[in-house]
C-alpha positions as MATLAB code, in Angstrom:
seq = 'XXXXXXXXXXXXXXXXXXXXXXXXXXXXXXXXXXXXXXXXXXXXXXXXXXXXXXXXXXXXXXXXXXXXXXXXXXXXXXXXXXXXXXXXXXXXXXXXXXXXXXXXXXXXXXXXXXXXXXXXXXXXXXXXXXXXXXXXXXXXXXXXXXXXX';
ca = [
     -40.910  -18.316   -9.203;
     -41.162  -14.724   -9.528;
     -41.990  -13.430  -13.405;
     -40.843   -9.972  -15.149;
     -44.880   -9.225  -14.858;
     -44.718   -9.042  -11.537;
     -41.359   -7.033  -11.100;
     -44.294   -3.322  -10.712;
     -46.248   -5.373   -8.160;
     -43.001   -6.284   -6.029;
     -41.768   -2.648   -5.763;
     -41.948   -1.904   -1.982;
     -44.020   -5.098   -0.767;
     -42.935   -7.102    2.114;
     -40.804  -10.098    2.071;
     -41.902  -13.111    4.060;
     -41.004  -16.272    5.292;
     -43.451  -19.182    4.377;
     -44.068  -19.613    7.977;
     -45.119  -16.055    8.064;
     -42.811  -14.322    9.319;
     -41.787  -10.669    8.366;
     -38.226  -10.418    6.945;
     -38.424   -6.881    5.689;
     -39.448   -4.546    2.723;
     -38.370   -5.606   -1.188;
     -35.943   -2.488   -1.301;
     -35.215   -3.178   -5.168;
     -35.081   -6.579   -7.482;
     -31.916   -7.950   -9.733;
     -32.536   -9.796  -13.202;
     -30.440  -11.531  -15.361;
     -29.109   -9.486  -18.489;
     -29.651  -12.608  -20.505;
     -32.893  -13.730  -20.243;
     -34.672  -11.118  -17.720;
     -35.363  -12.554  -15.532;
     -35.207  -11.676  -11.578;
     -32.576  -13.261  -10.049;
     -32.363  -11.738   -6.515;
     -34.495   -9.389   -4.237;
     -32.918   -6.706   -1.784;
     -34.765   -6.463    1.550;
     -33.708   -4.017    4.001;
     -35.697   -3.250    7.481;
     -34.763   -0.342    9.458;
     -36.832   -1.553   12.607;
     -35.203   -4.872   12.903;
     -31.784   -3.248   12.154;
     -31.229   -5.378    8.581;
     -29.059   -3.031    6.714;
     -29.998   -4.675    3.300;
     -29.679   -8.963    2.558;
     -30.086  -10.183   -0.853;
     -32.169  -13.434   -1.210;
     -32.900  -15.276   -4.452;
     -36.183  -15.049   -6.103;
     -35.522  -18.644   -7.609;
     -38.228  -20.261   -5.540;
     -40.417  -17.332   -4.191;
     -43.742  -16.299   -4.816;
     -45.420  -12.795   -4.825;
     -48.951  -13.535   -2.886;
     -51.591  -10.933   -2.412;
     -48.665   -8.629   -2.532;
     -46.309  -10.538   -0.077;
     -42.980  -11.790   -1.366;
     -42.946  -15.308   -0.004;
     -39.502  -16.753    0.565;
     -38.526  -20.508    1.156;
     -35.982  -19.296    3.279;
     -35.951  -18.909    6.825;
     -35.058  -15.442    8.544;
     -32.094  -16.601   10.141;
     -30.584  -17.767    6.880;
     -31.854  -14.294    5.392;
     -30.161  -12.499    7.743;
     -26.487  -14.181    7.565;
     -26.444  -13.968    4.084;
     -22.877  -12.236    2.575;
     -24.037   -7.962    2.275;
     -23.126   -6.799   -1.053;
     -23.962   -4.485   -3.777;
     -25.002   -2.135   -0.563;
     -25.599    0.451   -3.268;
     -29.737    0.990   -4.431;
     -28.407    0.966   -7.979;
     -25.140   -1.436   -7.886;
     -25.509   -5.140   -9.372;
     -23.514   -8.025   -7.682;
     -20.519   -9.098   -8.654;
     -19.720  -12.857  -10.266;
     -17.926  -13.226   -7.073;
     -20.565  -11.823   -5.140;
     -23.170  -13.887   -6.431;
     -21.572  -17.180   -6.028;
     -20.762  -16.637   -2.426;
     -24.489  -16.139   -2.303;
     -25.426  -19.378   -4.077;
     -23.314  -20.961   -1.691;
     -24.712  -19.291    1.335;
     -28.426  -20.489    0.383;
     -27.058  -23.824   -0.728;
     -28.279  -23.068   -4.790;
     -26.462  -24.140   -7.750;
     -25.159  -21.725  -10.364;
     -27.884  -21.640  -13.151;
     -25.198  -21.399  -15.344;
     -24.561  -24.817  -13.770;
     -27.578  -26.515  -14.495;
     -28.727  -28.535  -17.186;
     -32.265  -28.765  -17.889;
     -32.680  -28.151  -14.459;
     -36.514  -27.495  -14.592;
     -37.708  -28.631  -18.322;
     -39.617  -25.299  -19.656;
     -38.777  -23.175  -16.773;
     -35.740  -21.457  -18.374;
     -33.398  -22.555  -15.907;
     -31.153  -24.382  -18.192;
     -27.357  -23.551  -19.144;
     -27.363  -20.375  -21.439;
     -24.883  -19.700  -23.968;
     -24.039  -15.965  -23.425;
     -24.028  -16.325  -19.530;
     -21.200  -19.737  -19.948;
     -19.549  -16.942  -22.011;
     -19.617  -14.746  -19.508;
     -18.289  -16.944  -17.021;
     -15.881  -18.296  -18.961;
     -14.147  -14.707  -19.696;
     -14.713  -13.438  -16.323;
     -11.096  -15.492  -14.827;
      -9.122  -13.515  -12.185;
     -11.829  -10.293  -12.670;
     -15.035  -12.079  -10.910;
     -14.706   -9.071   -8.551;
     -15.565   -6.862  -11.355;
     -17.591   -8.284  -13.259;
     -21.736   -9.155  -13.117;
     -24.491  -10.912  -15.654;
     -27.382   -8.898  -13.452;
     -28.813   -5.535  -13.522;
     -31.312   -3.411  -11.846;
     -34.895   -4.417  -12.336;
     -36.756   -1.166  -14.634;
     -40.638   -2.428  -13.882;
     -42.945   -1.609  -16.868;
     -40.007   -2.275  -19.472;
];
């Protein structure tokens, strides 16, 4: 699990598969406006052609400055292309077709999901969710990582 400490160490690394193989470069990071966390990586590479995938930083780990993703490129490549602006933040709508995509639940979903991790229901994000009906389109719980803040 990637930490906010390690948001200035991400900028511009390269993204990895645990089998080792090169996905692309960390173009920028999303965390949650709740609890700060980073949610979701954007990783673009112009050789390969990958316009720019998000994948969630749930389960990754930043190793001798290689993002490590559980993930493999295949999966990382079909994922649903949003938020194709450097600066944009992903939609409610957006985001959930991504948790379904990599097969994750909604944190909002979870329940003591990991005991002292932080992924457990929060109450500002269920109010998000829960006032976000008919405008998940416009509406997000992320922003743009600011490293060193």
């Amino acid at each position: 699990m990637i930490k906010q400490e390690q948001l200035a160490a991400m900028a511009g690394c390269a993204a990895y598969t645990e089998g080792g193989q090169r996905v692309g470069g960390v173009e920028y990071v999303l965390v949650d406006d709740t609890t700060g966390r980073p949610e979701w990586v954007r990783i673009t590479d112009r050789a390969s052609g990958l316009g720019g995938v998000f994948a969630p930083l749930r389960h990754a780990v930043l190793e001798q400055e290689r993002l490590v993703l559980p993930y493999a490129v295949s999966l990382i490549e079909r994922a649903p292309c949003a938020a194709l602006d450097c600066g944009s933040v992903l939609t409610v709508a957006e985001e959930q077709r991504l948790f379904a995509h990599y097969g994750l639940t909604d944190v909002r979903e979870e329940v003591n999901a990991e005991p002292g991790s932080g992924w457990s229901r929060m109450d500002r994000a269920d109010t998000i969710r829960e006032g976000t009906a008919g405008r998940e389109a416009r509406v997000s719980r992320l922003r743009p990582a600011r490293p060193g803040r």
